[in-house]
N, C-alpha and C positions, 0 to 999 in steps of 0.2 A: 386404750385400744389403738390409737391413729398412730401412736410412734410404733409399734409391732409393725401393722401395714404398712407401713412409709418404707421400714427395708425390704418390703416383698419384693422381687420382679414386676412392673408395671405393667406387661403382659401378663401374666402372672393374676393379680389385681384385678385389672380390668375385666378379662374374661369371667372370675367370680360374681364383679361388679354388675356385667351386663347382662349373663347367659346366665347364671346358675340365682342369686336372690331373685329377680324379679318375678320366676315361675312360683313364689309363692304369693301372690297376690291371686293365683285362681283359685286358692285352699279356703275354709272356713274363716272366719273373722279372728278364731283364738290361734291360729294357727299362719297369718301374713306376713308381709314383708316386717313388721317391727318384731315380731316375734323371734325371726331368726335372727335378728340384728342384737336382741340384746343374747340370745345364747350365743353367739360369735362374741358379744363384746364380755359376755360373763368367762366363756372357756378362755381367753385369753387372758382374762384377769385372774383366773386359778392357774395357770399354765406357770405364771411365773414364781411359785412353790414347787414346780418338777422342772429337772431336767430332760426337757422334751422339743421337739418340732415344732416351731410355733406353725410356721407356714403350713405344717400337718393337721395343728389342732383348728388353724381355720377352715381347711376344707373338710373335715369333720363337721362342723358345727354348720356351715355353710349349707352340703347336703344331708342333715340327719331328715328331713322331714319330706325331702322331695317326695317318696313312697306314697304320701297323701294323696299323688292322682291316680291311684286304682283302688284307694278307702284307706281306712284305717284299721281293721286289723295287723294285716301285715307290713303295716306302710315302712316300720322297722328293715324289715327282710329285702322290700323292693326299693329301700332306700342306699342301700347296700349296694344290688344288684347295678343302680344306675349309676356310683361311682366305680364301680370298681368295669363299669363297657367304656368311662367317659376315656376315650384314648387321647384326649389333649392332655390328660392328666399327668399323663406318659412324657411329657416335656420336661416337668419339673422331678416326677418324684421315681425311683425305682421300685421294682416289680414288688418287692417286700415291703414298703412303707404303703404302697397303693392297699397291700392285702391288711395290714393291720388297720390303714381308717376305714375301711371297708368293714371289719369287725368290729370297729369302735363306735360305727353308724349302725350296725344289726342290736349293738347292747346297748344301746342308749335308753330303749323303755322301759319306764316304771313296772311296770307288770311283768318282766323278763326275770322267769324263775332263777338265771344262773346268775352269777357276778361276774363285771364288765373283766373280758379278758385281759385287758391291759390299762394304765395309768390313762390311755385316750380314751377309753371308752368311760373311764370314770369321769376323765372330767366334763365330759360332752350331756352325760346322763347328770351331775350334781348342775352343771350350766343350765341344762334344762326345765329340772325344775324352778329354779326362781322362784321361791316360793313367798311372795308377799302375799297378804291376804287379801288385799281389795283385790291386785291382779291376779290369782287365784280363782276367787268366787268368781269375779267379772267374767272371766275366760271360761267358765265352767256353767255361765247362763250361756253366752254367748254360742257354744258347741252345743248346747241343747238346743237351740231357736234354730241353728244353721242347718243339725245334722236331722233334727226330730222337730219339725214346721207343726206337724199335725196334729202335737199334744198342746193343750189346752194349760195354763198357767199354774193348777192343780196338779195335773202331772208331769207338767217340766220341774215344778220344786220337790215333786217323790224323786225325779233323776236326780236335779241337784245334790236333793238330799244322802242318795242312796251312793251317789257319784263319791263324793268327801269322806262318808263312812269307809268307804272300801279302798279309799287309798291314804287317804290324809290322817283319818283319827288314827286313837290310838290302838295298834292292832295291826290297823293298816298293810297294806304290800307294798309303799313307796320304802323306799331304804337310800341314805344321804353315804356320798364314798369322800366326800373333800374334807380333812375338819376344817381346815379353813377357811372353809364357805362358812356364809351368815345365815344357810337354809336352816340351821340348827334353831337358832331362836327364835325365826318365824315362825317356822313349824310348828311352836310350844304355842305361839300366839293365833294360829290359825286353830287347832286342836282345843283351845281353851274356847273360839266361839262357836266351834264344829257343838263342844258337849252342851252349851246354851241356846238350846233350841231355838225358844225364844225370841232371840236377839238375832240370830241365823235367818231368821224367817221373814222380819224385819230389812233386814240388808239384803235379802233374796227381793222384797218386792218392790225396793228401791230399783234397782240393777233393773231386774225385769222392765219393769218400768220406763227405763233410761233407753233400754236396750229397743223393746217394742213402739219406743216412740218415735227412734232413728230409723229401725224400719218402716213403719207406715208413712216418714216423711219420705223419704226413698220413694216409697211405690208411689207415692202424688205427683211423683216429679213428669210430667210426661216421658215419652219413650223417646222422641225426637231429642229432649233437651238431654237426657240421660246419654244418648247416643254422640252428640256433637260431646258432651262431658270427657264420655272418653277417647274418640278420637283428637281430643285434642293434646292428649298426655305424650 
């Protein structure tokens, strides 16, 4: 990924570096600054099986999720909306390349009935999901405990539960666009522990577990210490 970036513009660079990743550090847990970093370092590692924009497919990947600060239904849509006002953008790229990563951040989601208009929105949408299976489950307790506090460990594993059926198993609505992505034989491997319950259920209250005890360490911490914490970043 570093030798891609090392030819961008340093201005270029930098401004992605400082202005546009670090606004996700105020999203959900599954959704923060590493999350964007490995779909930047995944789209750019598909990128080089098309002839395509690299410097394009990074600021795709870069803002596919900013949308997350007015929710997540449409965060697709307003993630879109916020590349395509960002007029520094306008230094580097023309009017027509601005409007395809603008469609290639609106198709990026799993649940988006059409197929991605173009090679960048494929590769931004197969980047995305990264589909390992610990990072998978983990990410998928994780959006439950951030997004839904108030369900009880009972009915965050019916979310869980009901969450992987409807996209992951077999049936599913998630759909893979790269073949030379490795989402292919995750997938097989995440959908083989989706159908053993069992074993799902198990690794569900591991995680929880993990996840709820990081939390309640958090909340112990006073507010002052918590505070000096982050002013000091």
């Amino acid at each position: 990924m570093l030798s891609y970036i090392n030819d961008f513009p340093m201005e270029f660079r930098d401004y992605i570096a400082s202005e546009i990743i670090p606004q996700y550090a105020a999203f959900d847990k599954a959704h923060r600054v590493d999350h964007v970093l490995k779909v930047i370092a995944e789209s750019l590692k598909l990128s080089k099986y098309y002839e395509v924009n690299r410097m394009m497919v990074y600021v795709i990947a870069s803002y596919h999720d900013l949308g997350l600060c007015e929710g997540r239904e449409f965060h697709h849509l307003i993630s879109g909306k916020i590349l395509w006002a960002d007029q520094k953008l306008r230094q580097w790229f023309p009017e027509e390349h601005i409007l395809i990563m603008k469609e290639a951040v609106e198709d990026h989601r799993a649940s988006n009935k059409h197929i991605p208009r173009s090679i960048y929105g494929k590769i931004v949408a197969e980047a995305d999901r990264i589909i390992d299976p610990d990072i998978t489950l983990r990410r998928t307790v994780q959006y439950g405990l951030s997004n839904y506090p108030e369900l009880d460990k009972e009915k965050q594993y019916i979310r869980f539960l009901a969450h992987l059926q409807e996209k992951y198993a077999e049936g599913g609505y998630l759909r893979l666009w790269i073949p030379q992505s490795a989402n292919a034989v995750h997938l097989q491997k995440l959908r083989q522990l989706i159908a053993d319950e069992e074993e799902l259920h198990k690794v569900f209250e591991k995680i929880y577990s993990q996840e709820t005890e990081t939390i309640q360490n958090l909340e112990n911490i006073p507010i002052f210490v918590r505070n000096k914490k982050n002013n000091s970043i």
